[in-house]
C-alpha positions in Angstrom: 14.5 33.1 1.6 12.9 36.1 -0.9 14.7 35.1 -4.2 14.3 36.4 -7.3 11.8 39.1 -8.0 10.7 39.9 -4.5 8.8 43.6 -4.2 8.8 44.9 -1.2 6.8 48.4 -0.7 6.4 50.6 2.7 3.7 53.0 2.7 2.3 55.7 3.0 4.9 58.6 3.4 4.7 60.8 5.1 3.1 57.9 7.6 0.9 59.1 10.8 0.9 55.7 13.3 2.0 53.3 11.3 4.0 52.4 8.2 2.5 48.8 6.2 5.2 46.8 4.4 4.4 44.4 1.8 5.7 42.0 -0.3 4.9 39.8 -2.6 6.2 36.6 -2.1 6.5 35.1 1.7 9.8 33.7 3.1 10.3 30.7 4.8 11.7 31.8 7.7 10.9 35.0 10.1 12.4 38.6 8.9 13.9 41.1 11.0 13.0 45.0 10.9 14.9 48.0 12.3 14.1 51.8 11.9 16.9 54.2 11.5 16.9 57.7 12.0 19.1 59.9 9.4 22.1 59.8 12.3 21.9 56.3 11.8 20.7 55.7 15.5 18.3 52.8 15.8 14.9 54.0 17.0 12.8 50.4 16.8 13.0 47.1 16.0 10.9 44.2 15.6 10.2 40.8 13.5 7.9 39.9 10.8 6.7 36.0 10.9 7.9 33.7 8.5 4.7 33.4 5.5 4.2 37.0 6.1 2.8 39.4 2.9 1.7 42.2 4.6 2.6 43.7 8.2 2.0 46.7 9.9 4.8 48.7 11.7 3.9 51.0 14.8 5.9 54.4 14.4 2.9 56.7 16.1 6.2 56.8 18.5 8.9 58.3 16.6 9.0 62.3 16.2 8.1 63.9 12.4 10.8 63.5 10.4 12.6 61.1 7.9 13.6 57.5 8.7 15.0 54.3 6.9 13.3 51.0 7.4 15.8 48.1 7.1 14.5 44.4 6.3 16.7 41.5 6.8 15.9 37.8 5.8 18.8 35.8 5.9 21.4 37.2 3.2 18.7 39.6 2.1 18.4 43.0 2.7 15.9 45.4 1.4 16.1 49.0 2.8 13.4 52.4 1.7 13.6 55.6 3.1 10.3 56.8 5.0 8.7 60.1 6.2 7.2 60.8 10.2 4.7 63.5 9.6 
């Protein structure tokens, strides 16, 4: 799992194709991703590998406008709001 005084940053916003999420220590064990739309419909989904720092997420898909991308490793969750230009 993260632990303690795990940053996590999705940029850029407003984001054309995709959105890169980082982080700054790795977790042992694979993370799941889902994009929500401000209805609270989810538009994508997806996994980051376990020993990950840095992924990129495809959202070239999704129309302009602003969404939430939702990380969850085990019991943690780490949520930031994004823009689709």
């Amino acid at each position: 799992t993260w632990g303690e005084g795990v940053f996590h940053h999705a940029f850029p916003s407003p984001a054309g194709e995709y959105v890169q999420v980082q982080w700054a220590k790795t977790s042992d064990t694979d993370s799941n991703w889902e994009i929500f739309d401000t209805a609270g419909r989810r538009v994508s989904s997806g996994v980051f590998p376990a020993e990950s720092t840095e992924v990129p997420v495809f959202v070239g898909d999704l129309q302009q406008g602003a969404y939430f991308l939702r990380i969850v490793s085990g019991q943690q969750t780490w949520t930031q709001a994004f823009v689709k230009q």
